[in-house]
Residue frames as a rotation matrix with the C-alpha (Angstrom) as fourth column:
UNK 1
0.577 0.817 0.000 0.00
0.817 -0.577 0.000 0.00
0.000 0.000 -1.000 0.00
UNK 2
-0.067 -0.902 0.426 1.32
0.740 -0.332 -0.585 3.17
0.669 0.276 0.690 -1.08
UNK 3
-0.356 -0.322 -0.877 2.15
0.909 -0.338 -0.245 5.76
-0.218 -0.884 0.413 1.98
UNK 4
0.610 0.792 -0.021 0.38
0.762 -0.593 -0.261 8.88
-0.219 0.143 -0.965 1.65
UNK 5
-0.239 -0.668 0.705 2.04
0.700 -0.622 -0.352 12.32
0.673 0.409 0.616 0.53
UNK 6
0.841 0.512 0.174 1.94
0.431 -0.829 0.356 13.86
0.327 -0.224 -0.918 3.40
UNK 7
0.334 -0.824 0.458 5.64
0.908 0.412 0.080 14.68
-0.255 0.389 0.885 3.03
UNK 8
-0.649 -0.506 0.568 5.43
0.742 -0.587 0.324 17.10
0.170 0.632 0.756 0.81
UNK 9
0.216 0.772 0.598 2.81
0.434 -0.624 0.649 18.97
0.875 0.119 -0.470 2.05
UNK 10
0.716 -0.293 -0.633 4.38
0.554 -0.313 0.772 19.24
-0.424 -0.903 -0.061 5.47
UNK 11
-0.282 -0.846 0.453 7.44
0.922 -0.108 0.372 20.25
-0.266 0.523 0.810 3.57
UNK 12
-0.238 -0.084 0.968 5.47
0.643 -0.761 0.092 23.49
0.728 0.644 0.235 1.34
UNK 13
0.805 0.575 0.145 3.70
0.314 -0.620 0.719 24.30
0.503 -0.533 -0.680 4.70
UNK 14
0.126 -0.884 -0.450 7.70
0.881 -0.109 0.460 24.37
-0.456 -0.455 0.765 6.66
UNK 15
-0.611 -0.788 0.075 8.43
0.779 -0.582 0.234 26.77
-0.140 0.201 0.969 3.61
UNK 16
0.372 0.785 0.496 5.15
0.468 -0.620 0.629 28.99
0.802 -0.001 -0.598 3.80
UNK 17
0.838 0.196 -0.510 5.58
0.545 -0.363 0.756 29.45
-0.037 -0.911 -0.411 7.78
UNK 18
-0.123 -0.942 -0.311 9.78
0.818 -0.274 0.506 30.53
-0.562 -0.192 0.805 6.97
UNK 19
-0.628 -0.016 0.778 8.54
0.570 -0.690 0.446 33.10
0.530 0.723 0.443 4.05
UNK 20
0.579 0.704 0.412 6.26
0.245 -0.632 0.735 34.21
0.778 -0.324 -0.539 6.66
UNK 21
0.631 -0.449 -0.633 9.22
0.662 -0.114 0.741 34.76
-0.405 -0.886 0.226 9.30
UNK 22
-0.377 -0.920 0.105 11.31
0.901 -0.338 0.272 35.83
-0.215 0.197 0.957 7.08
UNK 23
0.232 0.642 0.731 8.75
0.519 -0.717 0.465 38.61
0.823 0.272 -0.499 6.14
UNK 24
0.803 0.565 0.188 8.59
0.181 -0.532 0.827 39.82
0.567 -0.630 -0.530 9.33
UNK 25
0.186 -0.927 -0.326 12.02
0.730 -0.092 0.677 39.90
-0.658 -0.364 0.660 9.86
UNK 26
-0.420 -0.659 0.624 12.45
0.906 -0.269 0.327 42.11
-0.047 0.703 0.710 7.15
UNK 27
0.343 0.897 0.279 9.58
0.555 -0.433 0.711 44.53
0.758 -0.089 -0.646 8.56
UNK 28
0.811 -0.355 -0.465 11.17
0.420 -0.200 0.885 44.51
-0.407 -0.913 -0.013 11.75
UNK 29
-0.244 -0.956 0.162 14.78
0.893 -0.156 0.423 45.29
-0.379 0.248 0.892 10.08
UNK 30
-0.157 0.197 0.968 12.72
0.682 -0.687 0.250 48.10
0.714 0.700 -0.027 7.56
UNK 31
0.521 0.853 -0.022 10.71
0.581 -0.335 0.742 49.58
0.626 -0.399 -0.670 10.81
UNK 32
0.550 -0.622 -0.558 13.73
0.608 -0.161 0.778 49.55
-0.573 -0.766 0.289 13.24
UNK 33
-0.140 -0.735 0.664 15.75
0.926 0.140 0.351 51.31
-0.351 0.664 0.661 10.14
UNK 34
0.603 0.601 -0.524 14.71
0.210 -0.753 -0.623 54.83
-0.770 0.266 -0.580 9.67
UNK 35
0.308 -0.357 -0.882 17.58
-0.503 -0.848 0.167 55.17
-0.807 0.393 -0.441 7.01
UNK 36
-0.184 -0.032 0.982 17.00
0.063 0.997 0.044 52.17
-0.981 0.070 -0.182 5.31
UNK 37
0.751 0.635 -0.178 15.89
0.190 -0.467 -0.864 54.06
-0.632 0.615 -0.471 2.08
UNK 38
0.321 -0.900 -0.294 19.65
-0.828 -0.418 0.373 55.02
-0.459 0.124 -0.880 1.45
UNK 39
-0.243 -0.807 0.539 20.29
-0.565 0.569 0.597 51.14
-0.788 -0.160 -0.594 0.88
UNK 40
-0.590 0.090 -0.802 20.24
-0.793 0.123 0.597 49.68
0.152 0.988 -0.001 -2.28
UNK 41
0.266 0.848 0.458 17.31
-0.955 0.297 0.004 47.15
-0.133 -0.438 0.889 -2.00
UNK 42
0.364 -0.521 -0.772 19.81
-0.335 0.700 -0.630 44.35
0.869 0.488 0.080 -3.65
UNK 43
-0.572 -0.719 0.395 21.70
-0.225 -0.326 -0.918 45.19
0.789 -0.614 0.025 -0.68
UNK 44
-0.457 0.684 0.569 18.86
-0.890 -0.340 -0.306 44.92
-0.016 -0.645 0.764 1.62
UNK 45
0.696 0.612 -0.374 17.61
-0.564 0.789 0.242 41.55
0.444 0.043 0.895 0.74
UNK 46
0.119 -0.964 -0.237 21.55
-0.188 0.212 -0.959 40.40
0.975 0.158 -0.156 0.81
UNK 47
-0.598 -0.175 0.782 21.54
-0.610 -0.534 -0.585 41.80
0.520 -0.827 0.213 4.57
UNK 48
0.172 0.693 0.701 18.17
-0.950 0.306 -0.069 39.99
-0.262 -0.653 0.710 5.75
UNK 49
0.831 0.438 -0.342 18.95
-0.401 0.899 0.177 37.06
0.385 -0.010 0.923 4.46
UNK 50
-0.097 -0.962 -0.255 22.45
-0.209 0.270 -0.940 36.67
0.973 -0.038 -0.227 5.57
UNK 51
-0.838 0.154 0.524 21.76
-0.544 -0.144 -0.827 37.68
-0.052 -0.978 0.204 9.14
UNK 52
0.152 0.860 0.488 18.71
-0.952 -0.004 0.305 35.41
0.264 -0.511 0.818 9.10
UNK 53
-0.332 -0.316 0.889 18.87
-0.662 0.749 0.018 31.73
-0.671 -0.583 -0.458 11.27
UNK 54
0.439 0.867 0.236 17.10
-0.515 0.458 -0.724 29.94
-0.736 0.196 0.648 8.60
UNK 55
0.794 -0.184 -0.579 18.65
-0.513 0.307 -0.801 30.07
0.326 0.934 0.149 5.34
């Protein structure tokens, strides 16, 4: 009997909940940042994701 897929669905929901942290890590970084405007937004992704525990 084949095993259900529930695998991969745990799996897209793991990477839903981390695009939703990582959001809000990057909110928090924008909010806390009044001169964040100055950085190049390349530069800005670069930044949140380096500094973030996930990736």
């Amino acid at each position: 009997m084949k095993k259900p897929n529930t695998d991969y669905f745990f799996r897209n929901f793991v990477d839903l909940r981390m695009d939703i942290i990582l959001l809000n890590l990057a909110l928090e970084f924008l909010t806390c940042m009044p001169y964040w405007q100055f950085i190049s937004p390349t530069a800005l992704v670069h930044f949140c994701v380096d500094s973030s525990p996930f990736v």
